[in-house]
C-alpha positions as MATLAB code, in Angstrom:
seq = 'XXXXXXXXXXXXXXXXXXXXXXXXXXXXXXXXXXXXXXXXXXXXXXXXXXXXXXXXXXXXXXXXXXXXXXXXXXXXXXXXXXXXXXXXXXXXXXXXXXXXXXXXXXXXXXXXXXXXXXXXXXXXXXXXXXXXXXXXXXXXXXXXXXXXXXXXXXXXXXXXXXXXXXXXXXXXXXXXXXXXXXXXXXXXXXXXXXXXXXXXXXXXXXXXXXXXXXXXXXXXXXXXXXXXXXXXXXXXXXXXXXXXXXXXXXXXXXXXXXXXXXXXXXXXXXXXXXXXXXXXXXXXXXXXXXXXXXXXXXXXXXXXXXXXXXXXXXXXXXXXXXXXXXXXXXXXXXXXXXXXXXXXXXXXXXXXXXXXXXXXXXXXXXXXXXXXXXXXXXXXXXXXXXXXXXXXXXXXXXXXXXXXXXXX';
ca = [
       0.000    0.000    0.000;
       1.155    3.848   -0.415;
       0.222    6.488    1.842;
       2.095   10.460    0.538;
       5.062    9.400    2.469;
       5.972    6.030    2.536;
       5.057    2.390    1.622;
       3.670   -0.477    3.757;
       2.656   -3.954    4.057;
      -0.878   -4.728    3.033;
      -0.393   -8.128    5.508;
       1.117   -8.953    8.598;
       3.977  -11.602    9.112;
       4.586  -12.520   13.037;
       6.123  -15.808   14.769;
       3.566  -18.329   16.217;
       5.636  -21.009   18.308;
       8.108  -22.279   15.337;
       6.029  -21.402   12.140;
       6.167  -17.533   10.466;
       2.180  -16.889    9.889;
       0.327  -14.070    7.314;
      -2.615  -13.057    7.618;
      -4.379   -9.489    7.050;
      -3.539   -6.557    9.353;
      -5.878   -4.948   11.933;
      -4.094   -1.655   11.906;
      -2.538    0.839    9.883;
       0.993    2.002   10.502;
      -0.492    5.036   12.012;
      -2.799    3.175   14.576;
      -5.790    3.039   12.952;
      -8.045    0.484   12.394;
      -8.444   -0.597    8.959;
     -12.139   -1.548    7.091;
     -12.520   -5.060    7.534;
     -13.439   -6.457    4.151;
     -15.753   -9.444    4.356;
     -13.631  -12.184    3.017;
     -10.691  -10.672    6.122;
      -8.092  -13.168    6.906;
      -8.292  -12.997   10.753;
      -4.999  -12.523   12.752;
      -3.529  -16.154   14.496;
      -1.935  -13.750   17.343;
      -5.103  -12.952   18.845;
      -5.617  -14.010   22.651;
      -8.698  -16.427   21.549;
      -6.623  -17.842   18.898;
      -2.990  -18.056   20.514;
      -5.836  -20.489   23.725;
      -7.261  -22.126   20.772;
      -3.738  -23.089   19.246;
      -2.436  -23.228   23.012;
      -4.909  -25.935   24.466;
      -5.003  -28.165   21.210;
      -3.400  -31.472   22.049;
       0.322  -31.846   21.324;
       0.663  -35.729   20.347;
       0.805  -36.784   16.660;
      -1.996  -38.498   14.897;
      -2.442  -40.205   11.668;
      -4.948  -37.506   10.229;
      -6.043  -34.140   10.978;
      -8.828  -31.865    9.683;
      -8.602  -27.783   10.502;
     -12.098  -26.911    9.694;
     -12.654  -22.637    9.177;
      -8.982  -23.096    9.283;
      -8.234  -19.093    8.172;
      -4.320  -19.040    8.201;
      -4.133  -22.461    8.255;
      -1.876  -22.301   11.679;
      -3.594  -25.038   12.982;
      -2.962  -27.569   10.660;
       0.239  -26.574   10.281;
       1.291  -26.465   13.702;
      -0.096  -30.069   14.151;
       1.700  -30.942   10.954;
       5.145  -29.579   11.996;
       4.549  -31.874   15.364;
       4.623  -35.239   14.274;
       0.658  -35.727   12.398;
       1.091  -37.739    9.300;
      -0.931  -36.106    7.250;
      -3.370  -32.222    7.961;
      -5.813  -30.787    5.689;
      -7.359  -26.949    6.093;
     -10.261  -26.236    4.663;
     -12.197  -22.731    4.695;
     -14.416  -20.959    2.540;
     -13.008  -17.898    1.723;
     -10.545  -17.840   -1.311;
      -8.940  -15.008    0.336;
      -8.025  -17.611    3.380;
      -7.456  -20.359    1.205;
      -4.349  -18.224   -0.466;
      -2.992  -17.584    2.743;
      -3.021  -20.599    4.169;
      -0.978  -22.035    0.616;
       1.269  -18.770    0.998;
       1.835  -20.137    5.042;
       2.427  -23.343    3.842;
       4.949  -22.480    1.283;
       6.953  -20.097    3.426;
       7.167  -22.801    6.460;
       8.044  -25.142    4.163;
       5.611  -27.740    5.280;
       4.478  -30.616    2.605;
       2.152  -33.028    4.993;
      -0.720  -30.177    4.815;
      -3.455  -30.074    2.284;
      -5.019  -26.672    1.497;
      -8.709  -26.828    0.485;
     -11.456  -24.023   -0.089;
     -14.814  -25.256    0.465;
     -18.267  -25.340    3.238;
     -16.636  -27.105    5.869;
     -16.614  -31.189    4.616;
     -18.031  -30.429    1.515;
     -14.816  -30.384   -0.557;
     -13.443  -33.806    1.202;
     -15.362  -36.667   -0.600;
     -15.042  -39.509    1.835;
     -12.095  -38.555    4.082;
     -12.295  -40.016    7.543;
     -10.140  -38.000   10.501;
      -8.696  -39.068   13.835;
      -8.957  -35.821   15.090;
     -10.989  -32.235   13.949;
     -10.530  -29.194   14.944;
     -12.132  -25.971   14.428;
     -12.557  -22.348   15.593;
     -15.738  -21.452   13.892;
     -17.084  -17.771   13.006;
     -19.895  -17.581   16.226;
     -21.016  -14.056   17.281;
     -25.282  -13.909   16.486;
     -25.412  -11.350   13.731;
     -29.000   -9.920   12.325;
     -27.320   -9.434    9.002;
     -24.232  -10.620    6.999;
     -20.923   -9.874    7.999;
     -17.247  -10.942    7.816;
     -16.963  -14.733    7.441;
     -14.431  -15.215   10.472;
     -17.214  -13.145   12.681;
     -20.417  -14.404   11.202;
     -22.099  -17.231   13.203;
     -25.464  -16.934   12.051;
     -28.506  -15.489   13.861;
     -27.973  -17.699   17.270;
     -24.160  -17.527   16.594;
     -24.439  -21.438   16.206;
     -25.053  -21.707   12.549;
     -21.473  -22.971   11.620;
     -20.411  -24.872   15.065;
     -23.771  -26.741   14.933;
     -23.315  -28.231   11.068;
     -19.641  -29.394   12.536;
     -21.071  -31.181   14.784;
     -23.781  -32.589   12.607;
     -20.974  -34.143   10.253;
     -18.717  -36.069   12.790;
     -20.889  -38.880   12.420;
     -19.410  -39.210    9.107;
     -16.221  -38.000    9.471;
     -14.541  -38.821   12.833;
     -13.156  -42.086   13.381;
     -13.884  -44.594   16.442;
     -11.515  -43.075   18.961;
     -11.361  -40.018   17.495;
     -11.964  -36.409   19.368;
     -13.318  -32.889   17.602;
     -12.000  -30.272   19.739;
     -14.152  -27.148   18.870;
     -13.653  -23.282   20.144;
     -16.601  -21.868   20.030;
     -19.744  -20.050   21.699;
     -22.743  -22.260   22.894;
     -26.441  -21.066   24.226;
     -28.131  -22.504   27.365;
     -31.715  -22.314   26.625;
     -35.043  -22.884   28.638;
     -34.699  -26.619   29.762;
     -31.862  -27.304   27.586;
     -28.068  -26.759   28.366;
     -25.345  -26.780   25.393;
     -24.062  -29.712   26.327;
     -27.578  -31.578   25.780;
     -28.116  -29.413   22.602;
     -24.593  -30.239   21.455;
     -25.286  -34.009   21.930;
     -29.103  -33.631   19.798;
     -27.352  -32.272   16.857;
     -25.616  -35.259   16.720;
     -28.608  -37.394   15.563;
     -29.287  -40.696   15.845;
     -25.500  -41.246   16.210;
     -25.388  -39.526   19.525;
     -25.104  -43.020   21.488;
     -21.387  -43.458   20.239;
     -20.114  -39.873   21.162;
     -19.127  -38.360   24.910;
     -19.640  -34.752   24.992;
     -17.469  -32.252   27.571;
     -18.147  -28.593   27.166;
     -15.388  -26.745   29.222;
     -16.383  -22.935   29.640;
     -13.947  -20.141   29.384;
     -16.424  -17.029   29.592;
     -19.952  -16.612   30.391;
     -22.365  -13.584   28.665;
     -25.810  -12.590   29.904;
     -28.014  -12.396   26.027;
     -28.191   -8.610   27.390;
     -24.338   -8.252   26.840;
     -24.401  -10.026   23.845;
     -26.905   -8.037   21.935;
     -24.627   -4.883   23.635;
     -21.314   -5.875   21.857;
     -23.426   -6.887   18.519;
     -24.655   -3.324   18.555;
     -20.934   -1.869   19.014;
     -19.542   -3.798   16.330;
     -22.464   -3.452   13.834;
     -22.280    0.384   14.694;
     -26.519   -0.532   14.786;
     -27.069    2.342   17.834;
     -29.947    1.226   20.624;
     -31.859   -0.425   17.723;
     -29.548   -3.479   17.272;
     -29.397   -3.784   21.391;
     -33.490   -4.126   21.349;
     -33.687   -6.069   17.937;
     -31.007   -8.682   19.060;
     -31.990   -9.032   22.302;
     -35.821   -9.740   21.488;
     -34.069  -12.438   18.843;
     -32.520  -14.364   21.912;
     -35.257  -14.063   23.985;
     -37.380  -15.548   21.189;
     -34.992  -17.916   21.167;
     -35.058  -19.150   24.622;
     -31.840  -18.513   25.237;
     -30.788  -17.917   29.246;
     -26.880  -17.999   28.785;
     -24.058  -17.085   26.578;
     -20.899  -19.932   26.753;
     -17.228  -19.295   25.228;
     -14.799  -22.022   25.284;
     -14.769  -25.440   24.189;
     -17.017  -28.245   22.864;
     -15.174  -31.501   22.868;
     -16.660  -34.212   21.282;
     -15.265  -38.046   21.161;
     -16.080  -40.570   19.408;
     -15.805  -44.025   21.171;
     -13.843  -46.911   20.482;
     -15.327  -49.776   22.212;
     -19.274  -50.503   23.405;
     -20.118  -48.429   26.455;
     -22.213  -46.087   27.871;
     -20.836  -42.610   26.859;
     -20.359  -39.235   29.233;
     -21.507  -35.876   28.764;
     -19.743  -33.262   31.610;
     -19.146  -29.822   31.448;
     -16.846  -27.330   33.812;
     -15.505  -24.159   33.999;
     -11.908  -23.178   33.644;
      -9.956  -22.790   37.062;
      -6.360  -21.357   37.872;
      -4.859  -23.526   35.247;
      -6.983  -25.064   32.837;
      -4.233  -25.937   30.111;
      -4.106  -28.788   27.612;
      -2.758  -31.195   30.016;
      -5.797  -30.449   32.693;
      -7.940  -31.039   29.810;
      -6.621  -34.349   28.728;
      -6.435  -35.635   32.024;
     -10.284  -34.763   32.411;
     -10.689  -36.435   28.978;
      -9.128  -39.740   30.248;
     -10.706  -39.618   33.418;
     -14.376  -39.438   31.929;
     -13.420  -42.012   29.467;
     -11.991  -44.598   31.866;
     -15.102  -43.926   34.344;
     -17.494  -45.172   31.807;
     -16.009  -48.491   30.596;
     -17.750  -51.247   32.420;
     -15.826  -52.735   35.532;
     -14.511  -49.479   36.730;
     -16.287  -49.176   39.812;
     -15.245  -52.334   40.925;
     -11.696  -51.589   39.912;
     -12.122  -48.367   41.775;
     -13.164  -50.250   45.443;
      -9.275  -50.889   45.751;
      -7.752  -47.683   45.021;
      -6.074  -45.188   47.490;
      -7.216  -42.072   47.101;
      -5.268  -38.947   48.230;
      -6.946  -35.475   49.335;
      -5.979  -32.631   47.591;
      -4.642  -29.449   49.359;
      -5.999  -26.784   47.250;
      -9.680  -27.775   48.013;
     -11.367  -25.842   50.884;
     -14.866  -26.430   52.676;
     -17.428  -23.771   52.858;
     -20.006  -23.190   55.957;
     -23.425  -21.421   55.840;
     -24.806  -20.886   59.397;
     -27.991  -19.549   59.609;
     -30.028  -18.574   62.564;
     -32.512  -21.003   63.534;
     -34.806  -21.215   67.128;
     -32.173  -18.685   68.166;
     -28.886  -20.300   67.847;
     -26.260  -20.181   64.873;
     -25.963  -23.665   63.204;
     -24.149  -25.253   60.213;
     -26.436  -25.502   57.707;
     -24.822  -25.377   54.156;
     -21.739  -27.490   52.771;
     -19.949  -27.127   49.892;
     -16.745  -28.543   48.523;
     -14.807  -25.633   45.954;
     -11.426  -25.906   44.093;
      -9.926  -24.050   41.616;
      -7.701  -26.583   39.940;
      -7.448  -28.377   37.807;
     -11.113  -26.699   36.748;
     -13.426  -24.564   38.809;
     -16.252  -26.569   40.471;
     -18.381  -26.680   43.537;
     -19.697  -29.287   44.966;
     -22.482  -29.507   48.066;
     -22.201  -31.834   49.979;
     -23.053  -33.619   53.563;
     -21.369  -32.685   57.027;
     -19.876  -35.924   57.306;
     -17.671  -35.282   53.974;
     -15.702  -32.677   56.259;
     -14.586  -35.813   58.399;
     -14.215  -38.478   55.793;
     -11.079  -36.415   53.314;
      -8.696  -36.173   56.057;
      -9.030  -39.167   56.443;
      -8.092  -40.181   52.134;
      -4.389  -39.968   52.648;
      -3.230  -42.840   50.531;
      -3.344  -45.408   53.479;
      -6.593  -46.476   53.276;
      -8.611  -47.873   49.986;
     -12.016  -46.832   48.724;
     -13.577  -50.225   50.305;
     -11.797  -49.179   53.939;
     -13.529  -45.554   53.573;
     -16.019  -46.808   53.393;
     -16.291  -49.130   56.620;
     -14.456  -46.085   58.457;
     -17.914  -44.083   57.466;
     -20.262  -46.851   58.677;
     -18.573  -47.374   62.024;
     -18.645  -43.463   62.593;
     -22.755  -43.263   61.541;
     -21.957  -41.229   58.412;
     -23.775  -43.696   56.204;
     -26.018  -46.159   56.433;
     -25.022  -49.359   57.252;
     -26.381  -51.028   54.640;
     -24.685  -48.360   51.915;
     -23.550  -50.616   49.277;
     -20.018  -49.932   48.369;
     -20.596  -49.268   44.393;
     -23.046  -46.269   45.842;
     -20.337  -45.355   47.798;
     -17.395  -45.471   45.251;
     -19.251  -43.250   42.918;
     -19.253  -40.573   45.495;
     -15.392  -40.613   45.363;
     -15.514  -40.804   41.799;
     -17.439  -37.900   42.020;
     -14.686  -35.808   44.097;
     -12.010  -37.206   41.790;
     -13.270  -35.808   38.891;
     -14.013  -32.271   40.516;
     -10.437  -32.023   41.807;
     -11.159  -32.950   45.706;
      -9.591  -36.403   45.374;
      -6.887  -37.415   43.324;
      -5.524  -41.334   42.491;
      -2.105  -42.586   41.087;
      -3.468  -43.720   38.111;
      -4.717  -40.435   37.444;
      -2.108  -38.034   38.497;
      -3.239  -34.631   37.877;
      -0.883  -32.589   35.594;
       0.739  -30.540   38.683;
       2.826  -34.138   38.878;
       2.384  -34.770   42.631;
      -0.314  -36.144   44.468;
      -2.176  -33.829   47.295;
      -0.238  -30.663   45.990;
];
């Protein structure tokens, strides 16, 4: 480009981990920002896309699909790490060119460049592993193709979801970044799993949230960006409100496909202190080993270890004029954010999961102190603790959270 005085790039070139990306500039030399054309190759240094390149698994696999893939960093970056073979695919010719320009500069050759809507252009391929950080802000009318996510914002994150019965393979996982609605009677992990269709038996679903926004906030930052004034604050939010929607979710939809016959998961958090890749996966292997069949027996002889970083929170309330204990909850921040109410007696029974005593001997220790019935049976029992393992409270050695210590 030429401005009266001097010459400058029309793109931007920038470092991201051990690939040199291009994509189209925000800014002009001067500061200001530049009119976003609609075809705009959006910038892979952005904070959501440095967490969505950031939290994407690091080991190899045979084949990899980067679906709305823009630059094409993604499939790159999992090419340059071991993956056999990558493909990108957008829609945009604009990104398509820069993801073959990326490509050729990092000097990659296991990554396939395609243009096309989503699957469309990949006949029968069949992937071990999708990812995808879709357009999904709710627009009223069309805009840029990395912004645009339809009315609900879920237009192009729900038709990814609706092909991974075709496309991912037993075993495989679709890690999508993306924003999700909790309607009336329906959370987005339920409405995930429905768009899956009749194919939703084979397919766990984990939804781990990065940022909440009230529909009122929503329709506010569609009105700043559409430059729409109060108008495009009342006409969007009447549009969610029509659309029953109670909640706003950013962060990510995981979906995995499973590899053997068993009942499948569907969880959901929030992120905590750390919530990297390796909190994730751990999560993901958790879940996944919880639901194949024998594991609450298997669980009955582990020794599980209470963490330090949970704490136990008291309500007292006034009642026939005295001040008594009346509310119990369980939080953490780590490795996600959860809390958890539970009964008195759980104050009593963690000190007591130090790693010398199994599941089976908690569980006698609580009938011989009255904390449970006598005639608790112990699988009851040992999904409790599999209940505070997976929020954090309780941790085992054959699930080692990330930190790489037990109790820390």
């Amino acid at each position: 480009m030429e401005a009266p005085t001097r010459v400058f790039a029309s793109v931007a070139l920038y470092p991201v981990g051990g690939l040199f990306i291009a994509s189209d500039r925000w800014t002009l030399p001067q500061g200001d920002l530049t009119e976003l054309a609609e075809d705009f190759v959006f910038s892979a240094i952005t904070p959501n896309t440095s967490q969505f390149i950031a939290t994407l698994p690091k080991e190899p696999c045979d084949a990899l699909l980067d679906l709305c893939s823009g630059t094409g960093v993604a499939a790159l970056d999992a090419a340059t790490r071991g993956c056999r073979a990558t493909w990108a695919v957008d829609i945009t010719k604009r990104s398509t060119e820069m993801a073959h320009f990326n490509r050729l500069l990092n000097r990659v050759d296991n990554v396939t460049i395609m243009q096309g809507d989503l699957y469309e252009p990949l006949g029968d391929l069949t992937f071990d592993r999708i990812v995808a950080h879709p357009p999904y802000m709710p627009v009223l009318s069309r805009a840029q193709a990395f912004y645009d996510g339809g009315v609900d914002g879920e237009q192009v994150t729900r038709r990814i979801v609706m092909g991974l019965p075709r496309r991912l393979r037993p075993g495989g996982r679709c890690y999508c970044m993306a924003q999700g609605a909790d309607r009336e009677g329906a959370p987005f992990e339920q409405r995930a799993r429905a768009w899956l269709g009749e194919a939703q038996s084979e397919f766990d679903i984990l939804v781990i949230v990065r940022q909440d926004q009230a529909p009122a906030d929503t329709a506010l930052q569609y009105a700043v960006k559409s430059k729409g004034g109060g108008g495009a604050v009342r006409q969007m939010r009447e549009t969610l409100r029509e659309l029953g929607v109670q909640n706003m979710s950013y962060g990510w939809l995981i979906i995995q496909r499973r590899k053997d016959v068993r009942p499948v998961f569907t969880a959901r958090r929030s992120v905590g202190r750390v919530s990297t890749r390796d909190e994730v996966g751990w999560l993901l292997n958790w879940e996944t080993a919880a639901a194949e069949p024998g594991f609450i027996e298997k669980l009955a002889g582990v020794h599980p270890v209470a963490r330090a970083s949970f704490e136990l929170h008291t309500v007292h309330r006034m009642k026939g004029g005295d001040l008594l204990p009346e509310d119990f909850r369980l939080t953490t921040d780590y490795p996600f954010s959860v809390e958890c109410r539970v009964q008195p007696w759980v104050g009593f029974l963690l000190p007591q999961c130090d790693g010398k005593s199994s599941v089976r001997e908690l569980l006698e220790f609580c009938k011989r102190n009255s904390f449970v019935h006598l005639d608790t049976p112990l699988t009851e029992f040992v999904r409790l603790l599999a209940v505070f393992i997976s929020g954090g409270f309780l941790e085992v050695e054959e699930f080692r959270l990330p930190t790489g210590f037990i109790g820390g």
